[in-house]
Backbone as CSV, one residue per row, in Angstrom:
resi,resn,N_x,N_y,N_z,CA_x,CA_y,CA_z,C_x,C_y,C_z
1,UNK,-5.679,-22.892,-14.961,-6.425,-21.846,-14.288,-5.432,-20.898,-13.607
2,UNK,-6.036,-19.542,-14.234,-4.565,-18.301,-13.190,-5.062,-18.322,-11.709
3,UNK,-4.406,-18.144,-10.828,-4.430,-17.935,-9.673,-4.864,-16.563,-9.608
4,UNK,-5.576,-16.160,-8.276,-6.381,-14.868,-8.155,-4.773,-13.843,-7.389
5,UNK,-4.708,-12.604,-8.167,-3.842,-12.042,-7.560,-4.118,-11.366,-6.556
6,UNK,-3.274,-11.177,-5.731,-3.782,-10.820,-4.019,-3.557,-9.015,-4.209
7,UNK,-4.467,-8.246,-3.961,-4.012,-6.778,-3.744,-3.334,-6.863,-3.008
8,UNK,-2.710,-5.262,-2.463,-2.243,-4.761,-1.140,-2.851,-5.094,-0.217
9,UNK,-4.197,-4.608,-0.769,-5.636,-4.590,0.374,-5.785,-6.280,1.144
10,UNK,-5.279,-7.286,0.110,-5.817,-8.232,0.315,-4.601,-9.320,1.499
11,UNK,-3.467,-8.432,1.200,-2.708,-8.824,2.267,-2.812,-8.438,3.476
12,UNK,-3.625,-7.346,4.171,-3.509,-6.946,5.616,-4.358,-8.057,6.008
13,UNK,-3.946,-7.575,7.871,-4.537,-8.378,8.550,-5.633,-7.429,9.008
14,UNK,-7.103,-7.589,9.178,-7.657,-6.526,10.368,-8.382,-7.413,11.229
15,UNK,-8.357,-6.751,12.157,-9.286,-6.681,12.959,-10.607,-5.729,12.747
16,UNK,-11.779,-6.679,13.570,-12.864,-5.415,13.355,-13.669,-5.943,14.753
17,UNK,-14.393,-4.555,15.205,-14.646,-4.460,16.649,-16.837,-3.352,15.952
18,UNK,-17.405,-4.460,16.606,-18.681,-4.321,16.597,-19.160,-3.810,17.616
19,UNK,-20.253,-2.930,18.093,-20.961,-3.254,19.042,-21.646,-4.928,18.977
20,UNK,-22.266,-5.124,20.359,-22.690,-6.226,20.876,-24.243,-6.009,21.175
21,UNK,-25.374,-6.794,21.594,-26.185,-6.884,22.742,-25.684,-6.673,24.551
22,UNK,-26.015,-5.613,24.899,-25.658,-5.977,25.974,-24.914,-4.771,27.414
23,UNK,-25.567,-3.848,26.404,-24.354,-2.446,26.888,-23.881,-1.903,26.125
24,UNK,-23.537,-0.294,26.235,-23.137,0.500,25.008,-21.553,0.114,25.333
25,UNK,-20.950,-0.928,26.529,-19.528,-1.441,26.693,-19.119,-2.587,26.135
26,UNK,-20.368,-3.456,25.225,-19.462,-4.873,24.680,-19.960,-4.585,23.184
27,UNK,-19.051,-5.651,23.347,-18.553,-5.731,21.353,-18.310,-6.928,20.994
28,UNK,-18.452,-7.225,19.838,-17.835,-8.331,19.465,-16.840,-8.385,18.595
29,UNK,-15.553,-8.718,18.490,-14.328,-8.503,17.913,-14.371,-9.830,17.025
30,UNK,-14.120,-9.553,15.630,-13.644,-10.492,14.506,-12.225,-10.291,13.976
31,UNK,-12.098,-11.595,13.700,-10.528,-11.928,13.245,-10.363,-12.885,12.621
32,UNK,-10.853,-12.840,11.141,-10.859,-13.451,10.176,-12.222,-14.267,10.643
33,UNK,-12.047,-16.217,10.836,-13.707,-16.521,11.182,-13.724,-16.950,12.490
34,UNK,-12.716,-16.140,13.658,-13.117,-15.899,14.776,-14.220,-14.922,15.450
35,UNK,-14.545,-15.879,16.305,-15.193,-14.024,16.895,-14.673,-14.438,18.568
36,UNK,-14.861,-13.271,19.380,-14.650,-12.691,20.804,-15.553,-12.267,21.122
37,UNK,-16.124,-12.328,22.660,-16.856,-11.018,23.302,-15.413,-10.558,23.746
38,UNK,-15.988,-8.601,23.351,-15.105,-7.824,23.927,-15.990,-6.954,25.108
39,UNK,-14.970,-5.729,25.498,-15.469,-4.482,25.932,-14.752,-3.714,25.598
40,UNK,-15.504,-2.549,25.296,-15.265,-1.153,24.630,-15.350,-0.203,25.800
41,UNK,-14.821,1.613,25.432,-15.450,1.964,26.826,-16.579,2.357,26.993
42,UNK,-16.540,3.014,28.282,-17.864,3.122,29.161,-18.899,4.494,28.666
43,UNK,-18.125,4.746,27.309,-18.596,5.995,26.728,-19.261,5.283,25.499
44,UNK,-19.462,3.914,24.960,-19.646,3.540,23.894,-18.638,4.130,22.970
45,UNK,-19.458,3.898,21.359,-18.174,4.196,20.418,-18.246,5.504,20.021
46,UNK,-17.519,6.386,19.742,-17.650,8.050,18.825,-16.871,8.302,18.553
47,UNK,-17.259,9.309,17.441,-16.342,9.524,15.784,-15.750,10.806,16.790
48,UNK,-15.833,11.317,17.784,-15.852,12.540,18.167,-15.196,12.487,19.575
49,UNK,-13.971,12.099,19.555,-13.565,11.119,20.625,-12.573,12.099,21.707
50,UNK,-12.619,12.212,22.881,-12.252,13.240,23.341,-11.502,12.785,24.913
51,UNK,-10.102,13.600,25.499,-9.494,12.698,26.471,-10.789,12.887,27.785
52,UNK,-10.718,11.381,28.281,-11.600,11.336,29.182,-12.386,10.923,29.061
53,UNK,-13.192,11.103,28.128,-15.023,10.481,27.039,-15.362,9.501,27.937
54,UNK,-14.133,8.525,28.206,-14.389,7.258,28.187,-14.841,6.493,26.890
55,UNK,-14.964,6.972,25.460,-15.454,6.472,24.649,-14.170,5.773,24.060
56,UNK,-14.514,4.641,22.769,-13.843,4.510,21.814,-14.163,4.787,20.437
57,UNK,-12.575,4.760,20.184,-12.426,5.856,19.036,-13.423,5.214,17.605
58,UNK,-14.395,5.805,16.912,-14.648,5.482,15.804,-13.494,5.229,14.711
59,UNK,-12.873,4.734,14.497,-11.414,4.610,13.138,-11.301,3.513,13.200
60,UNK,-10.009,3.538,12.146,-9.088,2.693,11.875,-8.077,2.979,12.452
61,UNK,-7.672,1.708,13.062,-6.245,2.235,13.707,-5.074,0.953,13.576
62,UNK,-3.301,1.381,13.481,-2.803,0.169,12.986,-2.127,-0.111,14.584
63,UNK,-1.915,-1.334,14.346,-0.673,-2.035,15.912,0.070,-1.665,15.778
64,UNK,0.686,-0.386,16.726,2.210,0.136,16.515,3.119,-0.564,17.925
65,UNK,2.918,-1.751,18.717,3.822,-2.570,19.279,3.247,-3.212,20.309
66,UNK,3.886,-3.845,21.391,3.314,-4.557,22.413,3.955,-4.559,23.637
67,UNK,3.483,-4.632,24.951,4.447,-5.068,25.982,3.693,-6.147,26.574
68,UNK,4.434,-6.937,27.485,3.851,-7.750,28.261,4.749,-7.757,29.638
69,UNK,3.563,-8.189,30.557,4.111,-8.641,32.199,4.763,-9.468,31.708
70,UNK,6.170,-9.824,32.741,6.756,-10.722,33.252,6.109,-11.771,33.820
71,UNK,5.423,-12.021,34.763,4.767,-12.539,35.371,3.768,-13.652,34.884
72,UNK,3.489,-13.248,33.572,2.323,-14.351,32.668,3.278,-15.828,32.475
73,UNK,2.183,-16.952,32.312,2.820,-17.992,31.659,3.637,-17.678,30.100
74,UNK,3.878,-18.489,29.479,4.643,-19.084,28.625,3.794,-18.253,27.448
75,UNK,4.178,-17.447,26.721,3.141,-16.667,25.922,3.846,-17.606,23.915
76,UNK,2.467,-17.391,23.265,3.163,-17.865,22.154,4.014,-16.540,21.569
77,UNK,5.005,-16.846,20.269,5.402,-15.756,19.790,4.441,-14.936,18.698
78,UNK,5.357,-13.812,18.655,4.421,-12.974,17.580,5.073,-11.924,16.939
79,UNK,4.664,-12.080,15.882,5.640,-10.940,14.632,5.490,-9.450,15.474
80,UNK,4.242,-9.415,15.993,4.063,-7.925,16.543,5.522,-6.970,17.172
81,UNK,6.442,-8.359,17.983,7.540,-7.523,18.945,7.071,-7.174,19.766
82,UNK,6.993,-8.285,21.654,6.639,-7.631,22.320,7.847,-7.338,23.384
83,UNK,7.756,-6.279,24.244,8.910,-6.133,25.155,8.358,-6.015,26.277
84,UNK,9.122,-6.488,27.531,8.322,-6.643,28.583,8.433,-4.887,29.697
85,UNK,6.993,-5.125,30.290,6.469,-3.762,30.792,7.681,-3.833,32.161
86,UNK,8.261,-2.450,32.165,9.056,-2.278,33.311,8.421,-1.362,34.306
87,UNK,9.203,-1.692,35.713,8.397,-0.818,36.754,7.952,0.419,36.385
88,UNK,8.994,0.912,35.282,9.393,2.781,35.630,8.482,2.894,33.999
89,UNK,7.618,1.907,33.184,6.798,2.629,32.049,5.719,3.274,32.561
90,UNK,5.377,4.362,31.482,4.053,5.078,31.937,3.510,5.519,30.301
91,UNK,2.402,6.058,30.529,2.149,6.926,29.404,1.681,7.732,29.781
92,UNK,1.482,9.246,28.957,1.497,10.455,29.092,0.034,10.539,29.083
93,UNK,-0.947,11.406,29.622,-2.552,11.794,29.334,-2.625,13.302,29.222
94,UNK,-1.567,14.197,29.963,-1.597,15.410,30.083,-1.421,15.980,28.611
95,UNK,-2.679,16.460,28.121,-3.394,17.197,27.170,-1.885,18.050,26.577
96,UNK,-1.694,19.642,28.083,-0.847,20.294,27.702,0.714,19.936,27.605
97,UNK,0.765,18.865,28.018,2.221,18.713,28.178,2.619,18.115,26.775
98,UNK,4.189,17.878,26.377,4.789,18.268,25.350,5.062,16.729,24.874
99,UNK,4.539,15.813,25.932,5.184,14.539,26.085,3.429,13.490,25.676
100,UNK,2.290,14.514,25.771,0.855,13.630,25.023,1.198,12.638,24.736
101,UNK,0.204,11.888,24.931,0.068,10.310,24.175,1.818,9.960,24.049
102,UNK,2.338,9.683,25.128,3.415,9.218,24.567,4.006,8.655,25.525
103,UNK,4.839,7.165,26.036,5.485,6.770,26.817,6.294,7.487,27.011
104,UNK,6.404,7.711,28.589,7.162,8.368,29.401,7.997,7.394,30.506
105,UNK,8.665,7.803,31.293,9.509,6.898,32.164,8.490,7.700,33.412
106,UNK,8.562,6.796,34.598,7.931,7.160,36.034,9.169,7.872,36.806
107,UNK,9.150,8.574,37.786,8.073,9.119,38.054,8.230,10.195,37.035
108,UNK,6.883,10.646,36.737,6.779,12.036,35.999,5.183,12.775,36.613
109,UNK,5.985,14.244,36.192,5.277,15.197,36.926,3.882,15.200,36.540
110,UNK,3.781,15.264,35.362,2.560,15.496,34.559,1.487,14.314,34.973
111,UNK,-0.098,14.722,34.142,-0.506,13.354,34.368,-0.223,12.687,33.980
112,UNK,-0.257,11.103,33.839,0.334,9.804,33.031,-0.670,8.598,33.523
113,UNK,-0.567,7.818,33.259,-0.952,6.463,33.242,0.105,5.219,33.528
114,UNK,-0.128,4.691,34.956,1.193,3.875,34.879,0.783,2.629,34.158
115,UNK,1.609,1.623,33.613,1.402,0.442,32.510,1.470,-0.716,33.177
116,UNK,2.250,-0.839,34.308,2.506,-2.208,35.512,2.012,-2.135,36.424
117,UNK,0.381,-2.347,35.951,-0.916,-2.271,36.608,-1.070,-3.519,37.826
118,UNK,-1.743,-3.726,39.205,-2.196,-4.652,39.382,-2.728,-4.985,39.227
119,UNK,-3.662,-5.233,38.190,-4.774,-5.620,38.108,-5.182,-6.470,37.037
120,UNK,-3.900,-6.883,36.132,-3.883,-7.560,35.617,-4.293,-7.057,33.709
121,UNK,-4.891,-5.982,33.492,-5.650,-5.855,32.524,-4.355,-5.478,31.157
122,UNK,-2.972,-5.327,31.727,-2.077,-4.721,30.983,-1.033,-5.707,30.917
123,UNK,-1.108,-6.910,31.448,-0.250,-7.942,31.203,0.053,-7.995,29.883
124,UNK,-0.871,-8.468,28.963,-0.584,-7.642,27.408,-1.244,-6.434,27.012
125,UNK,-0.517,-5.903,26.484,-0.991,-4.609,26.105,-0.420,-4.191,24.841
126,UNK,-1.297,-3.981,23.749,-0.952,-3.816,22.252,-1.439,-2.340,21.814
127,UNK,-0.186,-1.575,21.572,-0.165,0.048,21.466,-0.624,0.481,19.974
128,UNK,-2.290,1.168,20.353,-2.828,1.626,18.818,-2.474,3.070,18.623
129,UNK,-2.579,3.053,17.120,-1.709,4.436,16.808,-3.145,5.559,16.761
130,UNK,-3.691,5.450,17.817,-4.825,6.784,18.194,-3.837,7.776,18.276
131,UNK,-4.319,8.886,17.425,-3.479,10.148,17.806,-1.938,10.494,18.125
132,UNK,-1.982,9.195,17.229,-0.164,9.623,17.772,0.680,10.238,16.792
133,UNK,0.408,9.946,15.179,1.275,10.416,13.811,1.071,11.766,14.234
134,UNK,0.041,12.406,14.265,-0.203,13.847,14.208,-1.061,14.046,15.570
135,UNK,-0.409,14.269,16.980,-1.254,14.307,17.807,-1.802,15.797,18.273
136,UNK,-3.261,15.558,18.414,-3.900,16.425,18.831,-4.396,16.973,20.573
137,UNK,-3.836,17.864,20.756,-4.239,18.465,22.219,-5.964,17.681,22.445
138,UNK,-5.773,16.989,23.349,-7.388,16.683,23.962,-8.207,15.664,23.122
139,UNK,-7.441,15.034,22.244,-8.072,14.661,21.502,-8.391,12.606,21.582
140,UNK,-7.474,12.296,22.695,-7.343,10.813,23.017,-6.015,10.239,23.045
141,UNK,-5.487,10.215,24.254,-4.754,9.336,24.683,-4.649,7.962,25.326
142,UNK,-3.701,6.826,25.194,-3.686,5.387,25.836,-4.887,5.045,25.341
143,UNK,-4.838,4.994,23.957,-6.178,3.579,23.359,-4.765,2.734,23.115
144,UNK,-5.745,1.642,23.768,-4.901,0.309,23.573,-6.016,-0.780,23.332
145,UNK,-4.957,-2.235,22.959,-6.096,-3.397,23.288,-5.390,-4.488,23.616
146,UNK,-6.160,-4.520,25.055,-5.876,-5.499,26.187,-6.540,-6.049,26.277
147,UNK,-6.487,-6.419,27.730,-6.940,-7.919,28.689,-8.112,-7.380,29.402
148,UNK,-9.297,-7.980,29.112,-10.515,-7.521,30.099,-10.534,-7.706,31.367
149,UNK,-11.126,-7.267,31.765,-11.566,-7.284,33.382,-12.533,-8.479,33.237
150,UNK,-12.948,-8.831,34.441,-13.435,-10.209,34.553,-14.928,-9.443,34.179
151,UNK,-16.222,-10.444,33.586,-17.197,-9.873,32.887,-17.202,-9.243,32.034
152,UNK,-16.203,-8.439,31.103,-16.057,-7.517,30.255,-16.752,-6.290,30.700
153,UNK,-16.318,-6.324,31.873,-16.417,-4.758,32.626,-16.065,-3.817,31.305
154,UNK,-16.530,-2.847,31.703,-16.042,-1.299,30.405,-14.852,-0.520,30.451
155,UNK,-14.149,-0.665,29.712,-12.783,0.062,29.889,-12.626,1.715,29.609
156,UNK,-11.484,2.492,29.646,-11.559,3.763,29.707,-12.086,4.470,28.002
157,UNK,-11.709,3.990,27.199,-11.949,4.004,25.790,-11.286,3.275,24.904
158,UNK,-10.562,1.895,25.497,-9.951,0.763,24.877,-10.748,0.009,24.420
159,UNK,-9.976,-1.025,23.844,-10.712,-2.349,23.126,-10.113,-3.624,23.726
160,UNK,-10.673,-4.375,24.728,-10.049,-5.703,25.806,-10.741,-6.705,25.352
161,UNK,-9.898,-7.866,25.160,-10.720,-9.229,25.217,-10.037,-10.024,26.609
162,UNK,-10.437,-11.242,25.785,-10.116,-12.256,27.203,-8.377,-12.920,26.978
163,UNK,-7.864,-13.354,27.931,-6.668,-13.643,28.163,-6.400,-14.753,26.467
164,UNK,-7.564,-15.666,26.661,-7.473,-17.002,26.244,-7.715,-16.429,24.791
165,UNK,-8.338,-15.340,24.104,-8.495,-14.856,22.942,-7.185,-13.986,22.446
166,UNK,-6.390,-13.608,23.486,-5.308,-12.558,23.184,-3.948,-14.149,22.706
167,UNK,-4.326,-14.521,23.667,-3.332,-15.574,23.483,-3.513,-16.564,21.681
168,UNK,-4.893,-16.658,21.331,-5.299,-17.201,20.193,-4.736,-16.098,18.832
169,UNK,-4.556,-15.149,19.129,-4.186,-13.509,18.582,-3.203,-13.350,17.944
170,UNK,-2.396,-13.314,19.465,-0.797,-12.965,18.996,-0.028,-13.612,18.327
171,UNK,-0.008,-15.163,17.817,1.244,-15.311,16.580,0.836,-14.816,15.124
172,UNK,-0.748,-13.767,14.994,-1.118,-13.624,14.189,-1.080,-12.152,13.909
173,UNK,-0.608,-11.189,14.828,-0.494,-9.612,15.383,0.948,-9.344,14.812
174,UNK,1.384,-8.225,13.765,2.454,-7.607,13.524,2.054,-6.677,13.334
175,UNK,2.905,-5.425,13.284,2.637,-4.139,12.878,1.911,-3.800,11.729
176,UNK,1.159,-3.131,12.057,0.137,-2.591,10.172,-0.920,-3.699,10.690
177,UNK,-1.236,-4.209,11.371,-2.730,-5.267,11.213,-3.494,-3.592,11.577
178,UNK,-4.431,-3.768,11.495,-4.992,-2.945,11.760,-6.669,-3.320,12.245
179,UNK,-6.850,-2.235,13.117,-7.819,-2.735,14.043,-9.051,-1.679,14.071
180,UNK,-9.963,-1.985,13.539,-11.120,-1.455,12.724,-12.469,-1.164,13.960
181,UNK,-12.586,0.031,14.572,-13.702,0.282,15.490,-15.270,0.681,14.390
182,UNK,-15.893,-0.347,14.604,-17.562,0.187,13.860,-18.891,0.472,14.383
183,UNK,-19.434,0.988,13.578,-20.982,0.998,14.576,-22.022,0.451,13.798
């Protein structure tokens, strides 16, 4: 008997992110025959995704890297490459500025987003390529997918699960998985 040959297609990894019951903010995230409760943001999902919305992005989008706190226990490894978040990371939100969607060092003038949050939600933090190959003025900055807030509170237009699901995740996360928002 021949063995079934594997496409291209049939080698990625994805992720895929559902709405839920429960709020236009949860979801349920699959990964292969896992599932997660997630939260999405507080804008629900749209194809029409805009900085601020609070929404998340309708697409496909691939894992372009990771950071993590210092501070966490003993994390497993992961093909992804993660590097740990320093005081002085940020990312960029300012629409007009030249530096959009893009890690910046602190302090900076513009608006930004700092990454060495207290609050825990950025301990890991896995950087999606929203708008970044060809970025568009206004069009969505800092989609990521992190660490929820306790309840799966609603995030700004990210995709968060739980600590104990990120951790089940990552020796399975390298670049190109790609992470599939649906409705």
């Amino acid at each position: 008997m021949k063995k079934p040959i594997k496409t291209r297609r049939s080698n990625r990894t994805v992720i895929a992110v559902r709405p839920a019951p429960g709020g236009s903010h949860r979801a349920i995230l699959a990964f292969g025959p896992l599932r997660f409760p997630a939260a999405i943001g507080h804008g629900g999902i749209s194809a029409r995704k805009r900085e601020g919305d609070g929404a998340t992005p309708l697409a496909v989008m691939t894992l372009a890297g990771g950071l993590v706190r210092n501070r966490l226990p003993i994390l497993p490894q992961s093909p992804l490459g993660l590097r740990g978040i320093r005081a002085d990371d940020g990312w960029c939100d300012a629409p007009c500025d030249p530096n959009y969607n893009r890690p910046v060092r602190l302090p900076f003038s513009a608006s930004h987003e700092r990454l060495r949050r207290d609050d825990g939600i950025y301990d890991i933090v896995i950087i999606l390529d929203w708008n970044m190959n060809r970025r568009v003025k206004g069009r969505g900055s800092a989609v990521f997918f992190h660490l929820a807030r306790p309840g799966f509170q609603p995030t700004a237009g990210c995709v968060a699960i739980s600590a104990s699901a990120m951790r089940v995740m990552l020796p399975h996360l390298k670049r190109g998985t790609r992470l599939v928002v649906l409705r």
